[in-house]
N, C-alpha and C positions, 0 to 999 in steps of 0.2 A: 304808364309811360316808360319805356324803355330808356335805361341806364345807359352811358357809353361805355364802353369795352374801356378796362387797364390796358393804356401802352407797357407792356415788356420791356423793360431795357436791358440791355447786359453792357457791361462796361469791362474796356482791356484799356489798364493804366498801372503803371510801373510803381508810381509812387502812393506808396499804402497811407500817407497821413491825406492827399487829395482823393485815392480813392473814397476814403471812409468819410472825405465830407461830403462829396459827389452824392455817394450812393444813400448816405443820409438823407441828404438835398431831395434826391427823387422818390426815398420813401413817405417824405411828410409831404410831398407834393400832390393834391386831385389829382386821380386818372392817370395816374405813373406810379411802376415797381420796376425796382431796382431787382431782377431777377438772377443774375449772375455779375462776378468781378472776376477778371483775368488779369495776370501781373504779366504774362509774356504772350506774344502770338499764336504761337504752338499751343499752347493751352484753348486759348479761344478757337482755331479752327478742330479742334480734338474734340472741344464740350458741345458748341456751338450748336450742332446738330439736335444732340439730348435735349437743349435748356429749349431751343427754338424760338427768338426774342422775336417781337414786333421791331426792334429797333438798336441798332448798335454802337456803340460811343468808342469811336477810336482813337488809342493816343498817338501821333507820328515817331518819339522817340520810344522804344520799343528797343527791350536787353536781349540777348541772344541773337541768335543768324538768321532769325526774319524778320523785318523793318516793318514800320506803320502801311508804309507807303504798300509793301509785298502784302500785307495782312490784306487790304483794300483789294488791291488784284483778285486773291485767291478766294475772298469773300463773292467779290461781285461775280467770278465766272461758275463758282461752287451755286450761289442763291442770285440771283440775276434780280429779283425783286424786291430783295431787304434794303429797307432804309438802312445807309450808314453816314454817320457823321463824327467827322475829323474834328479833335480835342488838340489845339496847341498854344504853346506860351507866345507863339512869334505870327505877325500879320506879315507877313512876306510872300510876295510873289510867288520867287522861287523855289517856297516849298507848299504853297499854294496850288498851281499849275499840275507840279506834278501826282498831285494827292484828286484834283479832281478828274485829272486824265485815266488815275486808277479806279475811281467808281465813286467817288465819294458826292452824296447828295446833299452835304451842307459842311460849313466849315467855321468853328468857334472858337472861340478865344478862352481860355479855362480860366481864367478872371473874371471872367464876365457870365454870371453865372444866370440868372434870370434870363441873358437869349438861349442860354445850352439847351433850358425846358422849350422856351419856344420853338428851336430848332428841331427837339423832339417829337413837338406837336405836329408842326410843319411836314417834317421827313413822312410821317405815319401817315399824312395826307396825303402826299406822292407829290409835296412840294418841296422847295430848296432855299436851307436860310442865307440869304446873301451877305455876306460882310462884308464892308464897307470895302476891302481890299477888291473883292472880285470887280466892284464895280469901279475903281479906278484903271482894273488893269484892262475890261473893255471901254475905257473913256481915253485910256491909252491910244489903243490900237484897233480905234472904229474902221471898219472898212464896208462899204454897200458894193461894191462892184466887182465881188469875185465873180466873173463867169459861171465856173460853176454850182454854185450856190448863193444864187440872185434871188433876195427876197423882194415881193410888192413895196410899192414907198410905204403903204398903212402897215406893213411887218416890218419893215425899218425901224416905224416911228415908235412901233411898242418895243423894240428892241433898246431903242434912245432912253424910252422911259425906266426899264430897269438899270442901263447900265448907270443914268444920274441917281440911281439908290433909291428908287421907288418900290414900297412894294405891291404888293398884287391889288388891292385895295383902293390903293391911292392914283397908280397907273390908269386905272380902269377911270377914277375920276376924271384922272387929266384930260382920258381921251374922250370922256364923252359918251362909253361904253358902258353895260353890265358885266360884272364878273365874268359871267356865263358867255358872253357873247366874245372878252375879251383870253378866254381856257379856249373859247372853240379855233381863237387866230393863234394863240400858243400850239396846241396839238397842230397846226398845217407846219408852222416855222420848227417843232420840231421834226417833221416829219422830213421838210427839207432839206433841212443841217445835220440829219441824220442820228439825233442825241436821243435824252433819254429827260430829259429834265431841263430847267433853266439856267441851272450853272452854266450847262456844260453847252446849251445855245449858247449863252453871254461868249462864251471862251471860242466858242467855233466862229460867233459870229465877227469878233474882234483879231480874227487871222486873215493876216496880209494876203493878197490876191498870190497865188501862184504865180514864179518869177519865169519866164515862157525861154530865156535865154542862162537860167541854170544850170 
């Protein structure tokens, strides 16, 4: 029987007593190594290459002259297919928004340490761990009638389901669907919203209609 492959992780976090329980955390963890720690950005886009993780833990607060938020950028246009996910103290919008507009494929709360592996697992699947935030901020600002990017009412509906905090499992019950049948209406709505993942649907899909008198 074939083994699952070690997820890689590498971790850039400023603060050495959370680094060291982090990376603790994910060495006594199944199926996770803590393969590298970075204390500033520069270092992680320098090593990054060498260590080559399955999976990358970013912090937003970040010392020196390049920010979480810059790391993210430079990540996702350097390796376009690495899972990364955002490590912060604060569940806030506004620095939510702008972390997943930079690439970021899931985003955790570093107190809450039991979703961070989830989210690990998740990311390495080519899925996205939603926190509770994301899905307020499309329950915020629902919108079905952008012109240009008009989904089916049955892609509305599964949009409905994750923005009320469902996740992929539970959605697919509500609707009635298989997993598989309910990945195959994900791949059309992202294809239409133009993303890369579900975050970043939830976020595109809960943008106001373009203002035609702007």
């Amino acid at each position: 029987m074939m083994m699952n492959p070690i997820i890689r992780v590498a971790l850039v976090e400023d603060n050495p007593a959370y680094r060291q329980l982090l990376s603790t955390l994910l060495n006594e963890t199944p199926g996770l190594q803590c393969v590298a720690v970075w204390g500033r950005a520069e270092e992680a886009l320098r090593l990054l290459p060498v260590i080559n993780p399955n999976v990358v833990l970013v912090d937003l607060e970040l010392p020196g002259g390049m920010s979480g938020i810059a790391l993210l950028r430079q990540l996702r246009q350097a390796k376009p297919q690495l899972p990364l996910v955002v490590l912060t103290k604060f569940e806030d919008p506004s620095i939510l928004t702008p972390a997943l507009h930079a690439g970021a494929d899931g985003y955790v709360l570093k107190s809450d340490l039991p979703r961070i592996v989830d989210a690990i697992r998740l990311a390495h699947k080519g899925e996205s761990y939603l926190t509770p935030a994301i899905s307020r901020i499309a329950l915020a600002g629902m919108r079905r009638d952008n012109p240009t990017e008009r989904l089916t009412p049955k892609e509305n509906t599964i949009m409905e389901q994750f923005a009320a905090g469902l996740n992929r499992k539970a959605a697919a019950a509500a609707l009635g669907i298989s997993p598989r049948t309910l990945d195959s209406h994900l791949n059309h709505i992202y294809s239409k919203l133009r993303v890369r993942n579900l975050a970043d649907a939830l976020l595109r899909w809960a943008e106001p209609p373009a203002d035609p008198f702007a």
